[in-house]
C-alpha positions in Angstrom: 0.0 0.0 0.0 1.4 3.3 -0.7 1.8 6.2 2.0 1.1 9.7 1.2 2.5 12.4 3.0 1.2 15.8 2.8 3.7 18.5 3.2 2.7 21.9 4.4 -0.7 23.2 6.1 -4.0 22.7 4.5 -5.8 26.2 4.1 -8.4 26.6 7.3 -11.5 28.3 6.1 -11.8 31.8 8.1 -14.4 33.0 10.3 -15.2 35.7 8.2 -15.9 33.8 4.8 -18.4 31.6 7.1 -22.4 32.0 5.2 -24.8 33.1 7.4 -29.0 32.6 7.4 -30.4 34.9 5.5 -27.5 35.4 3.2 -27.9 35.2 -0.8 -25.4 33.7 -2.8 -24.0 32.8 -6.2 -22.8 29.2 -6.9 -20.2 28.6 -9.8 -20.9 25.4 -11.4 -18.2 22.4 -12.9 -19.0 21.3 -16.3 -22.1 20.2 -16.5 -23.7 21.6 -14.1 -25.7 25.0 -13.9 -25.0 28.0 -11.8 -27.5 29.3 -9.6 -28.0 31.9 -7.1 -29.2 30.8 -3.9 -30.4 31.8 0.2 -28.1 30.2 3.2 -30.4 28.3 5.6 -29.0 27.5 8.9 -29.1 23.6 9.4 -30.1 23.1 5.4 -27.1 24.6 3.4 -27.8 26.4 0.3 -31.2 26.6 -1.2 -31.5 27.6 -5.4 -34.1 30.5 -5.5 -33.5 30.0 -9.4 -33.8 26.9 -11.5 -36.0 25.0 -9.5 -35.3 23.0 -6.3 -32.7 20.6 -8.3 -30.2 22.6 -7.4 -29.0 22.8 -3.7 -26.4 22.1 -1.4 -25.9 20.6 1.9 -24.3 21.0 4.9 -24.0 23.6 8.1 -20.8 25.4 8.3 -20.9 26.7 4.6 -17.8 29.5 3.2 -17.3 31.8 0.7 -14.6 30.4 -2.0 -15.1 26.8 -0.9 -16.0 23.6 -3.3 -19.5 21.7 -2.4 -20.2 18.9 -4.7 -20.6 20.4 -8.4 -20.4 24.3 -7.5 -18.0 26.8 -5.9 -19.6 29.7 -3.7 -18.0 32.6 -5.5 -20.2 35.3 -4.6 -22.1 36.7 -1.2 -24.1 39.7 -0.2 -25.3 39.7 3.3 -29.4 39.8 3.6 -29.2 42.8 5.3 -27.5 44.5 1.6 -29.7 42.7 -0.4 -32.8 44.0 -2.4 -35.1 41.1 -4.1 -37.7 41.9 -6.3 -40.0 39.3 -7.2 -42.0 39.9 -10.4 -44.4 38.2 -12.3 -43.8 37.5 -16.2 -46.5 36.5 -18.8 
């Protein structure tokens, strides 16, 4: 069996990238996968508010600039900076 040794200090995620409730992101998809913007829900993860409930991703302790499954969380703006408008198209 082969040992791998890993050299150096794996990056620690900082307290201040951590997603909080309320907060809206946008979530960079791999290759063949679609990016969505989405709202942080404590205990849930990361709900799409676009394309559908096909598109989500799990987990607690969620951060800016990390990898979860088939996206990357490259954007955030706190709720309280955020202004949704929801209309209605025929």
């Amino acid at each position: 069996m082969a040992k791998i040794e890993f050299i150096g200090s794996l990056p620690t995620p900082k307290k201040e990238n951590l997603l909080r409730q309320g907060d809206f992101v946008f979530c960079e998809a791999k290759p063949g996968a679609l990016d969505f913007w989405g709202i942080v829900n404590q205990g849930v993860g990361i709900i799409s508010i676009n394309g559908g409930s096909d598109k989500n991703i799990s987990g607690t302790d969620l951060y800016l600039g990390e990898e979860y499954s088939h996206w990357r969380v490259v954007k955030r703006v706190p709720c309280g900076k955020m202004k949704v408008t929801l209309e209605e198209i025929e």
